[in-house]
C-alpha positions as CSV (number, residue, x, y, z in Angstrom):
1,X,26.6,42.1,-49.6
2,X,24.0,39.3,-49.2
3,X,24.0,38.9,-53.3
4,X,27.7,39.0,-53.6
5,X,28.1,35.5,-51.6
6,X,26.8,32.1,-52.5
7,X,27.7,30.8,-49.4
8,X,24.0,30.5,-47.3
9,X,25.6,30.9,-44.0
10,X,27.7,34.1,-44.8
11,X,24.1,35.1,-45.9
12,X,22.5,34.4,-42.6
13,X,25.2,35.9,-40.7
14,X,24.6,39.1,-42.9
15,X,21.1,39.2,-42.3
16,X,21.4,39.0,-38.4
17,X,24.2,41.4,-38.6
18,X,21.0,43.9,-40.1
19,X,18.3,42.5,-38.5
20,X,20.0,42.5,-35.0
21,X,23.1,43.3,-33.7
22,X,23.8,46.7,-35.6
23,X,21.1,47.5,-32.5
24,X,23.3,46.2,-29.8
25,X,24.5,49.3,-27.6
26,X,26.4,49.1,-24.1
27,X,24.6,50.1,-21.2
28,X,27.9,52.0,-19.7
29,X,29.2,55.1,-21.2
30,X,32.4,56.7,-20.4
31,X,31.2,58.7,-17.8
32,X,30.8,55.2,-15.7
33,X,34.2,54.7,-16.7
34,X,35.3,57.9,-15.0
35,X,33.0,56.9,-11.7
36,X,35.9,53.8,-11.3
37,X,38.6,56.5,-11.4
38,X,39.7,55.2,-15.2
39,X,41.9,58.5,-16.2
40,X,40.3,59.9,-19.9
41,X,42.0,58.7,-22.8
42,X,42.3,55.9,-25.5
43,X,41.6,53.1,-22.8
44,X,38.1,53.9,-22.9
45,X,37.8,53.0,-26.4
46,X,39.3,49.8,-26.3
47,X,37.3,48.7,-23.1
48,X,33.9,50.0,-24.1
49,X,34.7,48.2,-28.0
50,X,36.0,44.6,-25.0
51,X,32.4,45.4,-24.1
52,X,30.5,45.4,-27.1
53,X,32.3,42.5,-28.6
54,X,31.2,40.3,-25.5
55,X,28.0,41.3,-25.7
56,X,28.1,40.9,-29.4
57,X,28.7,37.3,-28.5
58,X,26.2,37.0,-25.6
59,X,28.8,36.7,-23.0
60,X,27.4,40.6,-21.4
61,X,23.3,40.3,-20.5
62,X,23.2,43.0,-17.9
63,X,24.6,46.4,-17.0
64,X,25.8,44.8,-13.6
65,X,28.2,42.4,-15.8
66,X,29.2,44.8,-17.7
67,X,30.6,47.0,-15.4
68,X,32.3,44.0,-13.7
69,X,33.6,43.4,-17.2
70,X,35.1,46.8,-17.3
71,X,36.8,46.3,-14.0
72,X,38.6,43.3,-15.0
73,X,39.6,45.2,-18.2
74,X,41.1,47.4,-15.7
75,X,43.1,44.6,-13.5
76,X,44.2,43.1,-16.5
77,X,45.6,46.3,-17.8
78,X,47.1,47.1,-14.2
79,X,48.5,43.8,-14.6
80,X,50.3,44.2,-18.0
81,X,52.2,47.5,-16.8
């Protein structure tokens, strides 16, 4: 991929794609999602991908955050029924 761009900073990006975040994991699973009474089912997808985008993007440090992430996944999902 990196030798199909000219562009340098498409290149960078690339290499810390490889180099790094292909390694970032989330600390909760979905049985921590089933400890906050979230019923089985495709909402666990989309909050544990919510999850690793933010902390793709260094919003999520800590295991404490993201399980307060999760819960406001939760309110905000409450909120849109």
């Amino acid at each position: 991929m990196m030798a199909a761009t000219e562009h340098e900073s498409i290149k960078k990006l690339i290499s810390n794609y490889f180099t790094q975040l292909r390694y970032v994991k989330t600390s909760i699973r979905g049985k921590d999602l089933l400890e906050m009474d979230i019923a089985p089912g495709p909402a666990y997808r989309e909050i544990l991908q919510d999850i690793l985008f933010a902390k793709l993007n260094g919003e999520l440090k800590t295991r404490v955050e993201e399980v307060e992430f999760a819960k406001s996944c939760i309110s905000a999902a409450l909120l849109n029924k």
